[in-house]
N, C-alpha and C positions, 0 to 999 in steps of 0.2 A: 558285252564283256562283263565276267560277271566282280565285282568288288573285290572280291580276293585276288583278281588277276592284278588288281591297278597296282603302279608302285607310290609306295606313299613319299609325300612331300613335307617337309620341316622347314620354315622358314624362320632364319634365324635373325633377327635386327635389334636395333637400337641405334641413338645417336650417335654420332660421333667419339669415339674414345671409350666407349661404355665398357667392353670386355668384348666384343662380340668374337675375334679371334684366338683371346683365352680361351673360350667355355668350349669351341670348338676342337681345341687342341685335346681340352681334359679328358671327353669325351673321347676324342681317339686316344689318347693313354690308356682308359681305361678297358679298352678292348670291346668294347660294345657295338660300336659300329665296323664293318665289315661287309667287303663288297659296295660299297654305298657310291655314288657319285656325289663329288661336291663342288659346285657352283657358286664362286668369288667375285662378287662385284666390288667394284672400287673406284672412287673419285680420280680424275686424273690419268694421265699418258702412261703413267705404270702402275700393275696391279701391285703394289709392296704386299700387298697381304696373302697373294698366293702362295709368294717362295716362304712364309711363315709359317703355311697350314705342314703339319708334319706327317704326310699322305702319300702313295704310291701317287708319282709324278700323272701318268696316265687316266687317273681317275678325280684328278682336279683340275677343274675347267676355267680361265680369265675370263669374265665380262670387264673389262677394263674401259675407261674415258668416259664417264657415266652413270645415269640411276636408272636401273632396269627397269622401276615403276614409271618412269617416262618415257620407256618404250617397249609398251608391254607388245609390239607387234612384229620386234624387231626379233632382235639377239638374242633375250631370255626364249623366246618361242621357240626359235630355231635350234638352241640347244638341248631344249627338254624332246622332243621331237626326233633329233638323233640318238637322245640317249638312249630312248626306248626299241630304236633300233642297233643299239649294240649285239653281237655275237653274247657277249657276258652279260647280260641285261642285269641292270643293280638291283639290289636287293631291297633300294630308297635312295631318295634324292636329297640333299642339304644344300639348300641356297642361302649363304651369307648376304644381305643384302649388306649395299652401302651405307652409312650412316647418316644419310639424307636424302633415304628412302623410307614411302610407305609402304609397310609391310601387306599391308591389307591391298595394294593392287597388287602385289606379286603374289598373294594367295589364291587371289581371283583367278588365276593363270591353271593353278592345280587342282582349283572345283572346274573349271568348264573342259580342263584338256582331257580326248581320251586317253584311255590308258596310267591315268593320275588321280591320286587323290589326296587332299590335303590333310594329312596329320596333323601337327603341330604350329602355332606361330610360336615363337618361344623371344619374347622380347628383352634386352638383357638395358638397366637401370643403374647407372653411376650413383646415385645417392647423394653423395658431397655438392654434385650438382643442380639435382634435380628442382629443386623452386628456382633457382636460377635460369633456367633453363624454358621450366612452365611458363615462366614471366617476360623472357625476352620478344620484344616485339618482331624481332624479323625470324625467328626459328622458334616460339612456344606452339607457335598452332603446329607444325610440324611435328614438335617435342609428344604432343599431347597425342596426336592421331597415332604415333609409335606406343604409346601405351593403350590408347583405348583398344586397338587391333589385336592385342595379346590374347591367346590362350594360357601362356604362361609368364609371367615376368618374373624374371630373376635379378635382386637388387642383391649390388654390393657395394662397398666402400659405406658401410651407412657409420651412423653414427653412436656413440660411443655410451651415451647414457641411454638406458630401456625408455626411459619415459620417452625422447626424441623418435627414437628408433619405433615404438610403438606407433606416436602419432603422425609417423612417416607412413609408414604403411598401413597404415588405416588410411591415410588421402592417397596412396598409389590404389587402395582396393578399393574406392570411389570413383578412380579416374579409368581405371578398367575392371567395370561391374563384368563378371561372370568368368574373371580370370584369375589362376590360383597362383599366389602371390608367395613368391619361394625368397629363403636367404640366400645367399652365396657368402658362405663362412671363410672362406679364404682371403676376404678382400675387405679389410675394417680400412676406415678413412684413417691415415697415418696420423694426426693428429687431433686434440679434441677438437670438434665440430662445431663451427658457432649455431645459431636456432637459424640462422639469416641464409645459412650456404645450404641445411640440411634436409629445408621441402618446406613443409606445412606451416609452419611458423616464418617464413616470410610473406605468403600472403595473409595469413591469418591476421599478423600483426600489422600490416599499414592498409588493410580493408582493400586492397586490389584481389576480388575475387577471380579463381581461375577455374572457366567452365571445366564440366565434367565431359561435356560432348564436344568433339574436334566439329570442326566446320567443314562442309563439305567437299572442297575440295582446298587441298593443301598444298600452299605454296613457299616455295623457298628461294624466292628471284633476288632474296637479299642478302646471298652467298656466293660466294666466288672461289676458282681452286686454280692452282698453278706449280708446275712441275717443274724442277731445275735441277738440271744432270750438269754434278759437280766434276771439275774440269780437274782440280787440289784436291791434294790432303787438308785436310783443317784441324785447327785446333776446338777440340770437343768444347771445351768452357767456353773459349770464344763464341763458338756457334748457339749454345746455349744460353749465354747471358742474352745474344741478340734473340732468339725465339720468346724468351723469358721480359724481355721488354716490350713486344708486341699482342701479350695474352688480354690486350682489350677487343683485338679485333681477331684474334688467330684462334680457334676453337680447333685444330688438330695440325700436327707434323708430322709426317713420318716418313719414313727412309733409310736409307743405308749409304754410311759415309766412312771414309777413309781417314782416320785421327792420326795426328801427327804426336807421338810422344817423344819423350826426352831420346831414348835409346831407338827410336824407330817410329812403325807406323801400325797401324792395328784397325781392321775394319769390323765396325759397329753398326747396330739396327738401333735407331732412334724413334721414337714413342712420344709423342706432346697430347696431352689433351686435359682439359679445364686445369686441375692444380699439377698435376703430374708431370711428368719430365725422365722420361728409364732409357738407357742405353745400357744393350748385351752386346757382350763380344759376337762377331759372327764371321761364318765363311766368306771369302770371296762373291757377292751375288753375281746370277746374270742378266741382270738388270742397269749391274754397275751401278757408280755413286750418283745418288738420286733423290733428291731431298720432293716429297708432296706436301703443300700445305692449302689449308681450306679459312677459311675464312669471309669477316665481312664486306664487302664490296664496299668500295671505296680509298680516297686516298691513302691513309695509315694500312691498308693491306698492299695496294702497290710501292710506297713509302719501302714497306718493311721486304718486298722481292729487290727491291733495288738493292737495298743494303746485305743481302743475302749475294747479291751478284758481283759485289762490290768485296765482300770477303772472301770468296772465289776466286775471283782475280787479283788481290792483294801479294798471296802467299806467291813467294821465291821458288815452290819445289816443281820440276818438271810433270806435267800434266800424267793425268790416273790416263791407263788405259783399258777397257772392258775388255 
């Protein structure tokens, strides 16, 4: 088969919260892609990030309860495999990986399989986060091999003064040598930035240096994820304050939940990740009300499911039906 027949492969990752379902969205805004299949992986009993992607229903695929790079034999194979045998064969493929996923075994998938070739890894970088993130003991190695794997990393939320922002990205173009290192202008950290949240100057300053090269094989056995289909309406702040109490151990939420307001009730897509916290209005899903959260293993992330099941079951109103 010759190179131009193969369909080309994009793998789009980053950790947890990063953008990765933004940049994807803009992208289809912008008309550029067409015909394409796309492939949603997602932590957790429910894919929330599918019913997000704004896509002919038919041409986006769940990998759901799972990191595709942990089973590069299973699910991912057998989809890319059928897709090649569509009637409509796509014109390219987009796999969203998980956000605790290595990119670099899912691209391994599109250099060996026939009929594929891998374009792009396109890694998307939170910035507010990023030394944070380098530095944590149970996800930095993880953190790290998502950027070293890039052909392109796209950072946003950076920070606010040039000089920060400059010596951000000079140690992201360190940590992934021979990848081209993009802004994403849409997405400034809402607040000034201290040196400590914004990368390079947290390790810099307390001498914990953070290699450039990930270790060979990346583990992330110090995370845990847990899905609860909400039964209530709830009250948004409520729910919030309690997500907002637990961000020592909780590094993503997300979901779609039923809010109880004054005059009524209004169903919202809820978004947590390192400082942030967004709720949109949104349709009815059908998925129904369904809160994912990811975090670190141990007691304060089981602590923090109880008290989420415990506000579920608090409220007076007669249970949601999907």
């Amino acid at each position: 088969m010759r190179c131009d027949d193969r369909v080309p492969v994009t793998v789009i990752a980053g950790f947890l919260g990063a953008g990765k379902t933004s940049y994807l969205n803009r992208r289809l805004a912008s008309g550029d892609i067409e015909d394409a299949l796309i492939l949603v992986n997602d932590v957790g009993e429910v894919n929330v990030d599918v019913a997000a992607i704004d896509y002919r229903d038919d041409r986006v695929l769940s990998l759901s309860n799972g990191c595709v790079c942990c089973t590069l034999g299973g699910t991912l194979a057998e989809q890319l495999s059928q897709a090649l045998r569509l009637k409509a064969r796509p014109t390219e493929i987009l796999i969203e990986a998980s956000g605790v996923a290595n990119p670099q075994r899912i691209a391994d998938i599109a250099r060996l399989a026939p009929g594929l070739e891998l374009a792009d890894i396109v890694v998307l970088v939170d910035a507010s986060q990023a030394g944070r993130l380098a530095l944590d003991a149970q996800v930095g190695e993880l953190w790290r091999a998502q950027v070293h794997a890039a052909h392109r990393l796209l950072v946003n939320r950076l920070p606010h003064e040039d000089s920060d922002r400059d010596q951000l990205l000079g140690w992201l173009g360190q940590l992934a040598p021979g990848a081209a290192v993009v802004t994403e202008p849409v997405q400034v950290a809402p607040a000034p930035s201290t040196t400590a949240s914004s990368g390079p100057a947290l390790w810099q300053g307390n001498g914990a240096k953070v290699p450039a090269e990930p270790a060979e094989r990346t583990r992330h056995s110090g995370l845990t994820d847990a899905t609860l289909h909400l039964r209530h309406p709830l009250v948004a702040e409520e729910l919030q304050a309690l997500l907002e109490g637990y961000r020592d151990c909780l590094f993503r939420a997300k979901g779609f939940v039923r809010c109880r307001l004054a005059d009524g009730e209004e169903w919202r897509s809820l978004q947590l990740s390192g400082q942030h916290l967004a709720w949109q209005s949104h349709g009815p899903p059908a998925t129904g009300a369904v809160l994912v959260c990811i975090g670190r293993r141990g007691e304060r992330f089981a602590q923090l499911m109880e008290q989420l099941k415990q506000l579920d079951s608090e409220t007076d109103t007669a249970p949601i039906g999907h």
